[in-house]
C-alpha positions in Angstrom: 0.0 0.0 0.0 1.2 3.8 -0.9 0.9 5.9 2.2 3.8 8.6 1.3 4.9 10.8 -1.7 8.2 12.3 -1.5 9.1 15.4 -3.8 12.2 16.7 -4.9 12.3 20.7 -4.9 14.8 21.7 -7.7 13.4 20.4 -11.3 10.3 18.8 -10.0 8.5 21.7 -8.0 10.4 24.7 -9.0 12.2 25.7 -12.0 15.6 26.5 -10.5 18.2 24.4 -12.3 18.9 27.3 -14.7 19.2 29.7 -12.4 21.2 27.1 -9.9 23.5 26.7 -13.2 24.0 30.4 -13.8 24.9 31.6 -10.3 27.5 28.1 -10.1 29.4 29.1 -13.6 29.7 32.5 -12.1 31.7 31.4 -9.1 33.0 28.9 -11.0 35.0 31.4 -12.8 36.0 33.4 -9.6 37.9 30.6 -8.6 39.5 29.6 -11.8 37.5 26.7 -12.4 36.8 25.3 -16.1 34.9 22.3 -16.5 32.0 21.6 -19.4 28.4 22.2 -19.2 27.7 18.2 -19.9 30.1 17.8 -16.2 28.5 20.5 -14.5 25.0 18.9 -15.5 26.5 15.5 -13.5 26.0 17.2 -10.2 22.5 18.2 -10.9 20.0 16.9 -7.9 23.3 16.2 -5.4 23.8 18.4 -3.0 26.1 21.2 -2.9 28.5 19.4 -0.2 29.0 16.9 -2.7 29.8 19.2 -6.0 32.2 20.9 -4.0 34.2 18.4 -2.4 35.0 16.6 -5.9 35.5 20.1 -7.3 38.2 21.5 -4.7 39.5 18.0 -4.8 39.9 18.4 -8.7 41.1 21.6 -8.6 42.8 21.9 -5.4 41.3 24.7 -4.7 42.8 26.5 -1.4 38.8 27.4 -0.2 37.6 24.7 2.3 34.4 22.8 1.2 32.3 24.6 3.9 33.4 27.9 3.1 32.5 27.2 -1.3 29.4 25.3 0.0 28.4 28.9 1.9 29.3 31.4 -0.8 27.1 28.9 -3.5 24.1 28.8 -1.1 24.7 32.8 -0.1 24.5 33.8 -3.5 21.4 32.0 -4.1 19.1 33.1 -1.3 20.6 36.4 -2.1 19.0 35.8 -5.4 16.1 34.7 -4.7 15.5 37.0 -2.1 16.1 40.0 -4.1 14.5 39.1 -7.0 11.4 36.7 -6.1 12.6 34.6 -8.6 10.4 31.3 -7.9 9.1 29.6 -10.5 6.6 26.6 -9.9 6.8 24.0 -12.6 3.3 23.7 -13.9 0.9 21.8 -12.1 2.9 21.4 -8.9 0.1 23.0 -6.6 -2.6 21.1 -8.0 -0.7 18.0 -7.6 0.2 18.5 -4.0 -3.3 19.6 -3.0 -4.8 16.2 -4.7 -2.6 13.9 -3.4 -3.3 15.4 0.0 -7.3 15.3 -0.5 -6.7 11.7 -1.3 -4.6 11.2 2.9 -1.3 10.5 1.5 1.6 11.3 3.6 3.4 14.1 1.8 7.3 15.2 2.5 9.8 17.4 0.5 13.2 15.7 0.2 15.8 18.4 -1.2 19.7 18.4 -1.5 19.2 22.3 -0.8 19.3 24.0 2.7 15.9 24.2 4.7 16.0 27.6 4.8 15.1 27.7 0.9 13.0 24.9 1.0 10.8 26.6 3.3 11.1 29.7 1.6 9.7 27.8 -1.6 7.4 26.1 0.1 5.9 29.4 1.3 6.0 30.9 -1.6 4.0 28.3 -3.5 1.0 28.5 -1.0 1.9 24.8 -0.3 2.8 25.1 3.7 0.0 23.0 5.1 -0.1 20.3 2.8 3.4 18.9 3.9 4.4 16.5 6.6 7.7 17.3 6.3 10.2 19.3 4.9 14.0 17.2 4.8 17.1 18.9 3.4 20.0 17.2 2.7 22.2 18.7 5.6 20.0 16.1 7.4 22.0 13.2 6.5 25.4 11.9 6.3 25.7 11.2 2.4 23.9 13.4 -0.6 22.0 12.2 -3.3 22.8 9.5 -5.2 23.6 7.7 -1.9 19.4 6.7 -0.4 19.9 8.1 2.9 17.7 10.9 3.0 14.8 8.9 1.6 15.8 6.6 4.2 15.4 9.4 6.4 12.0 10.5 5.2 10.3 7.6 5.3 11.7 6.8 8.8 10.7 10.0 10.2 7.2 9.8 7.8 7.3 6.7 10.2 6.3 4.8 6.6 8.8 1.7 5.1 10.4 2.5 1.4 8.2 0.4 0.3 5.3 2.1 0.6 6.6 5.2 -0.9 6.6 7.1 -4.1 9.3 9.5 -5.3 9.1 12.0 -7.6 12.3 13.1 -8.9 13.6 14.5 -12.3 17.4 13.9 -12.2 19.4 10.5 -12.3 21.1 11.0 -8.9 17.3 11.3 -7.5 16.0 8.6 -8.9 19.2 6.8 -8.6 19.0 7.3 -4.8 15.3 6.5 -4.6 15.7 2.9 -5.9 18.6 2.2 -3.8 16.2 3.3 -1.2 13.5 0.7 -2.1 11.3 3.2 -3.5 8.7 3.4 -6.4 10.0 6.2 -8.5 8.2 8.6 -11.1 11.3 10.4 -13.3 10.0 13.4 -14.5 11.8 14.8 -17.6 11.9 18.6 -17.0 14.2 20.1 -20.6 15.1 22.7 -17.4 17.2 19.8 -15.4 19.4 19.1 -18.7 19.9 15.3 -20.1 18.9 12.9 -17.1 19.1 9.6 -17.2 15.7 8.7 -15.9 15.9 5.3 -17.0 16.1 3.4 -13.8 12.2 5.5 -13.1 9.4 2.7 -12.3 7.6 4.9 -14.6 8.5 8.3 -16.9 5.8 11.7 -17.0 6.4 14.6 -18.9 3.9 17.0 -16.9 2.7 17.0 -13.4 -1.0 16.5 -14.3 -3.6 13.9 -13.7 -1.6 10.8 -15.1 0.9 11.1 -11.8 -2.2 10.8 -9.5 -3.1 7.6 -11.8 -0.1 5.8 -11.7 -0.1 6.3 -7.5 -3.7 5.1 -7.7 -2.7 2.1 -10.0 0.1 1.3 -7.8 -2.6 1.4 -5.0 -4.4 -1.3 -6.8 -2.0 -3.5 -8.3 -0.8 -3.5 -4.2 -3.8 -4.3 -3.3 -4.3 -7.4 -5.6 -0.8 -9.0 -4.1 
């Protein structure tokens, strides 16, 4: 039986890769660092812990890993905050409000810091509807590793299996199989070329047809 739906943030309910992606290059070239955009699209969904330490490690950059891990996440709050820049992808709000209407356990699961995750969260209108909010900081090892959908589900107090993950990079989904989760890869063109293919199943929107495949997972459950 599905009792919990876990959400990534970045890709699946915002739009923030390419802004994510912008403000990184820019630092990027403050500290003299030149790798390729098909690299840099390899750390999309970990979290920023874990681009940086194989970053100053392959750079030896004299910065420590905290300190690069602060001036990333500074620079996007700063963003965000002086801008407003927040964009939902489409249909996230009427997804979360359905799948709450139908008792589902509901928890955000984000390699960002909590402070932005509850800023987003806010900002979308989408407080109440949440169980829990889990950033990454949480746990030992980022995405792909499963910890922090270990963590979700243990604090959801729900087992993997009877979870759903909606995620829209490879080291998402990646980590949500390891976890012993059913996974929906969503492919956002905003998240760059992802390797969804390890996905139970693959959407292109957030509409009605992600609320049927939890339903028919529901179902085929309930046959077993």
């Amino acid at each position: 039986m599905i009792k919990a739906v876990i959400f990534d943030m970045d890709g699946v309910m915002i739009d923030s890769e390419p802004v994510h992606l912008k403000l990184e290059r820019e630092l990027f070239r403050e500290l003299g660092v030149e790798i390729t955009e098909e690299e840099h699209m390899t750390f999309v969904g970990s979290s920023s812990y874990y681009m940086w330490e194989k970053i100053k490690e392959r750079f030896n950059l004299k910065e420590s890993v905290e300190e690069l891990v602060r001036r990333d996440r500074k620079r996007y709050l700063d963003h965000v905050l002086s801008t407003g820049e927040i964009i939902p992808v489409p249909g996230i709000q009427e997804l979360v409000k359905k799948l709450f209407e139908r008792e589902y356990k509901l928890a955000v699961a984000s390699s960002s810091p909590i402070d932005v995750i509850e800023l987003v969260v806010q900002k979308l209108n989408l407080k109440n509807f949440f169980d829990m909010l889990v950033s990454g900081d949480y746990v030992k090892r980022s995405k792909p590793y499963p910890d922090i959908f270990l963590y979700t589900a243990e604090k959801l107090r729900v087992k993997p299996e009877e979870c759903v993950v909606i995620e829209d990079s490879y080291n998402g989904v990646h980590a949500a199989k390891s976890a012993g989760m059913k996974v929906i890869g969503f492919v956002n063109p905003n998240s760059g070329n992802q390797d969804l293919s390890e996905a139970d199943f693959i959407v292109k929107n957030l509409g009605d047809e992600v609320v049927e495949i939890i339903s028919g997972l529901e179902e085929e459950k309930a046959l077993k």
